[in-house]
C-alpha positions as CSV (number, residue, x, y, z in Angstrom):
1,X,33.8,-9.6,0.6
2,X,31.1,-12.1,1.8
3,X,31.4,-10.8,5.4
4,X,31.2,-7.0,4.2
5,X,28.0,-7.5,2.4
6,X,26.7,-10.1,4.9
7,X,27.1,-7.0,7.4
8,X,25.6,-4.5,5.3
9,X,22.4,-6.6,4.7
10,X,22.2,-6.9,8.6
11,X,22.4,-3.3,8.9
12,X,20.2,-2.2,6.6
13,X,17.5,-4.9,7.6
14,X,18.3,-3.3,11.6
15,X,18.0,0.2,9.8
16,X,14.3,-0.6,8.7
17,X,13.2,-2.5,11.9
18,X,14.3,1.1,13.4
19,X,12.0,3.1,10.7
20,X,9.2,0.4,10.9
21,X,9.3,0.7,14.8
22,X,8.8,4.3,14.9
23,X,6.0,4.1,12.8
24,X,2.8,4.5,14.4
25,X,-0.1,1.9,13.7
26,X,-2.7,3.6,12.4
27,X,-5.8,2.9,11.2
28,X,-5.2,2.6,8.2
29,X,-7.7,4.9,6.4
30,X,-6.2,6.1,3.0
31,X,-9.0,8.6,2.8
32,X,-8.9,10.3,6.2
33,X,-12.0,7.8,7.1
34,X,-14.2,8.9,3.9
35,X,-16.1,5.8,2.2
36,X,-14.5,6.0,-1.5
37,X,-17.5,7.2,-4.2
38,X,-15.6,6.5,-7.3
39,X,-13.3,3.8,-8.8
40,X,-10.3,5.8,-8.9
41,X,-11.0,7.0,-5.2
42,X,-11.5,2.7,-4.2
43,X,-8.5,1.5,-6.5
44,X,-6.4,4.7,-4.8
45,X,-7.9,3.4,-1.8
46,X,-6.6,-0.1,-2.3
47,X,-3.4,0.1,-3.2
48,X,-2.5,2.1,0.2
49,X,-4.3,0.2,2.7
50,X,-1.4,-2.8,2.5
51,X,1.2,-0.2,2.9
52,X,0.0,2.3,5.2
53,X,-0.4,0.3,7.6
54,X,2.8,-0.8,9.0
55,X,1.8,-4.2,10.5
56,X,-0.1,-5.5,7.0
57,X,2.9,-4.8,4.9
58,X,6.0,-6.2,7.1
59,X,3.2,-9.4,7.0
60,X,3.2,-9.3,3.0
61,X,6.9,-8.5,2.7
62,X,7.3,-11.4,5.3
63,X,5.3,-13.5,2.8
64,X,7.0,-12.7,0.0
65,X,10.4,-13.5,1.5
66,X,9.2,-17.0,2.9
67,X,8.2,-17.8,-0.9
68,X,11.7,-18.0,-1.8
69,X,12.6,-20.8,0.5
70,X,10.4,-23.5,-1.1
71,X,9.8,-24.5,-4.9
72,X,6.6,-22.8,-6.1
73,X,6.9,-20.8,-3.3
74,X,4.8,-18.2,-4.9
75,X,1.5,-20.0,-3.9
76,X,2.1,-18.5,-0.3
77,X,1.2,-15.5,-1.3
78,X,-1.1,-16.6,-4.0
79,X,-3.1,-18.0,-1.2
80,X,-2.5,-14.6,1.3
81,X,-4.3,-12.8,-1.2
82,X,-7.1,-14.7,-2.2
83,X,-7.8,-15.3,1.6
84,X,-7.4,-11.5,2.0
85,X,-10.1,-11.5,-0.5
86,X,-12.5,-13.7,1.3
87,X,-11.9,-11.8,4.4
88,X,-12.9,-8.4,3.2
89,X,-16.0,-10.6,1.9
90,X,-17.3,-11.6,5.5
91,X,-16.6,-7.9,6.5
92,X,-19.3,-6.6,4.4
93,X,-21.4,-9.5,5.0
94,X,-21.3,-8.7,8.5
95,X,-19.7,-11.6,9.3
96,X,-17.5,-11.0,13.0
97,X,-13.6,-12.1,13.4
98,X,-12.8,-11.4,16.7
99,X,-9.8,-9.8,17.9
100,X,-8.8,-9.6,14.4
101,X,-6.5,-6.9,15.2
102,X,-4.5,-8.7,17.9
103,X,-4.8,-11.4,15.6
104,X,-3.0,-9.8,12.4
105,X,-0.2,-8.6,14.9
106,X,0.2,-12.2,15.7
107,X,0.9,-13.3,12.1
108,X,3.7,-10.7,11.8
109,X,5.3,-12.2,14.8
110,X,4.2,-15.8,13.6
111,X,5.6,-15.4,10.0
112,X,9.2,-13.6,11.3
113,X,9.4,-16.7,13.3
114,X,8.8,-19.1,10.1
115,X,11.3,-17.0,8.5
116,X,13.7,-17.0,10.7
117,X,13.7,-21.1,11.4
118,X,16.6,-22.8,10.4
119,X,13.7,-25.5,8.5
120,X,10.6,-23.8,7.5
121,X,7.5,-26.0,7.4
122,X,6.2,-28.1,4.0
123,X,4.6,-25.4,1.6
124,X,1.1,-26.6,2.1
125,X,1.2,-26.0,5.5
126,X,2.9,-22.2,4.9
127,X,-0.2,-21.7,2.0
128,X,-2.4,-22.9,4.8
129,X,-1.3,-20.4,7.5
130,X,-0.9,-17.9,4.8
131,X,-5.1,-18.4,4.0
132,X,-5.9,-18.0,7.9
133,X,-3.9,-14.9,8.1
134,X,-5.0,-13.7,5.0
135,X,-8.7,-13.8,6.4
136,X,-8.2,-11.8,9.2
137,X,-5.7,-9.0,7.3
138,X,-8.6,-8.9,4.5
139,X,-11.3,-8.6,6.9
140,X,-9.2,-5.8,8.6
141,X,-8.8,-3.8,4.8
142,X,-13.2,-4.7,4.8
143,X,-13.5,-1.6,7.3
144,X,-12.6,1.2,4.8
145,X,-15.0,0.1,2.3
146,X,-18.3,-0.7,4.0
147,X,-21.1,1.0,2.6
148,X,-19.6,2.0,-0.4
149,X,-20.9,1.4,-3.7
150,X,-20.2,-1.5,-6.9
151,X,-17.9,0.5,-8.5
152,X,-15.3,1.7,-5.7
153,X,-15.6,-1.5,-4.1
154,X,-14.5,-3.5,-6.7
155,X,-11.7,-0.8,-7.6
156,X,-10.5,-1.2,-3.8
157,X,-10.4,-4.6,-4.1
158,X,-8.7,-4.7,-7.3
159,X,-6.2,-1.8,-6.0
160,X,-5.3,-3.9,-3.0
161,X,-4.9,-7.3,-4.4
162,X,-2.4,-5.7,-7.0
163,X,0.0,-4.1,-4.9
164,X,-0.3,-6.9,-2.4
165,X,1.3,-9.0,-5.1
166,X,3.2,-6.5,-6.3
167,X,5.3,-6.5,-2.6
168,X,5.6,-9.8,-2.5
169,X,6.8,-10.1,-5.9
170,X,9.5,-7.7,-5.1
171,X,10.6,-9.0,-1.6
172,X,10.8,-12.5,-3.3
173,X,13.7,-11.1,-5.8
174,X,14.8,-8.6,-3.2
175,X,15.7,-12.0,-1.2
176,X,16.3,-14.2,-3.7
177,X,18.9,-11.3,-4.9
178,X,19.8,-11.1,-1.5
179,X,20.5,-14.8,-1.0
180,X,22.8,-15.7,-4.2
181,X,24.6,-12.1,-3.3
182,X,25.8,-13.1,0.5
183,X,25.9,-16.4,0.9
184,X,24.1,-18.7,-1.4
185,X,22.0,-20.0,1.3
186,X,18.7,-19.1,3.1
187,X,20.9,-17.5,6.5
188,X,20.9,-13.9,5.0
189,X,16.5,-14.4,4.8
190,X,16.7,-15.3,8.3
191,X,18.2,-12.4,9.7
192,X,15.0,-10.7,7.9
193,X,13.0,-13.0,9.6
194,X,14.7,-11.8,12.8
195,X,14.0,-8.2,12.2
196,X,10.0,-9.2,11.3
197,X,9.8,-11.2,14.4
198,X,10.6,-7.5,16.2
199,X,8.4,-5.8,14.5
200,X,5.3,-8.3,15.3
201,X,6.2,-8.6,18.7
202,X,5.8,-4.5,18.7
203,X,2.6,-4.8,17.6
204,X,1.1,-7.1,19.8
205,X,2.0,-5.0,22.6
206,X,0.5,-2.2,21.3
207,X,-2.3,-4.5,20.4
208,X,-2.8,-5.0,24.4
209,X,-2.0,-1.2,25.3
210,X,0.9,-2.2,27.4
């Protein structure tokens, strides 16, 4: 029974990694590219940016997942999203991250590989990394709102920092579910890892246009 369910949660993480990698990158512009005028245009606005693009929300469910292998694991993404925060703060200061795109492909790749370790890191080290990457992903989501005024920018960044924690929220019990259901042990996370570890590795090519 362990083995059948142990094989379907390796076929359904392959079955997303297939989806996922199909998925073009875009540029993540909820609103075709049009500067949100109202709060429910910047909280709209928000909450899609994280999951519209394809490479910020393997990174949060990543997250998410990785908060399940340590005790108050949920400061990971705690810190992701405050970062993510500060980020989309030096964006409209007109502060410059370079290759920030290349950059948030790497985390992907960088966070399936955490995952997927036998041993991950001591959680201040993860909440570390997960600030860093969270700078460059929130300077990334700082694009879509520059130039906009108070009220949609502080709608967008309350509509992005929800459903950022709302995915991580629900790929922690997704794994956590996951993890008592097949095994009892963190092996069934790091087949996810595995399939995040694709999925960054596909974007950092696309990053560099090979």
């Amino acid at each position: 029974m362990l083995k059948l369910s142990s094989l379907r949660l390796r076929v359904g993480l392959a079955g997303l990694a297939a989806v996922l990698l199909a998925t073009p990158v875009s540029a993540h512009h909820a609103m075709g590219g049009r500067i949100p005028s109202n709060f429910l245009e910047g909280f709209l606005s928000g909450l899609a940016h994280p999951v519209i693009g394809i490479d910020h929300l393997a990174f949060v469910v990543a997250v998410g997942l990785l908060a399940v292998t340590k005790r108050q694991g949920i400061w990971i993404p705690i810190a992701f999203v405050l970062a993510a925060l500060g980020g989309t703060g030096l964006h409209l200061m007109g502060a410059n991250l370079p290759a920030s795109e290349f950059l948030i492909a790497a985390s992907v790749l960088g966070f399936g590989i955490l995952l997927a370790l036998p041993q991950s890191p001591r959680l201040a080290v993860m909440i570390g990394l997960g600030a860093i990457a969270g700078m460059f992903h929130g300077y990334a989501y700082g694009e879509a709102i520059v130039g906009a005024e108070v009220t949609p920018l502080l709608s967008y960044l309350i509509g992005f920092t929800a459903i950022q924690l709302g995915i991580a929220l629900l790929a922690a019990k997704v794994g956590r579910v996951a993890t008592n259901l097949v095994d009892r042990t963190p092996q069934s996370l790091r087949y996810a890892g595995f399939t995040i570890c694709g999925l960054g590795a596909a974007f950092m090519v696309s990053r560099l246009g090979l």
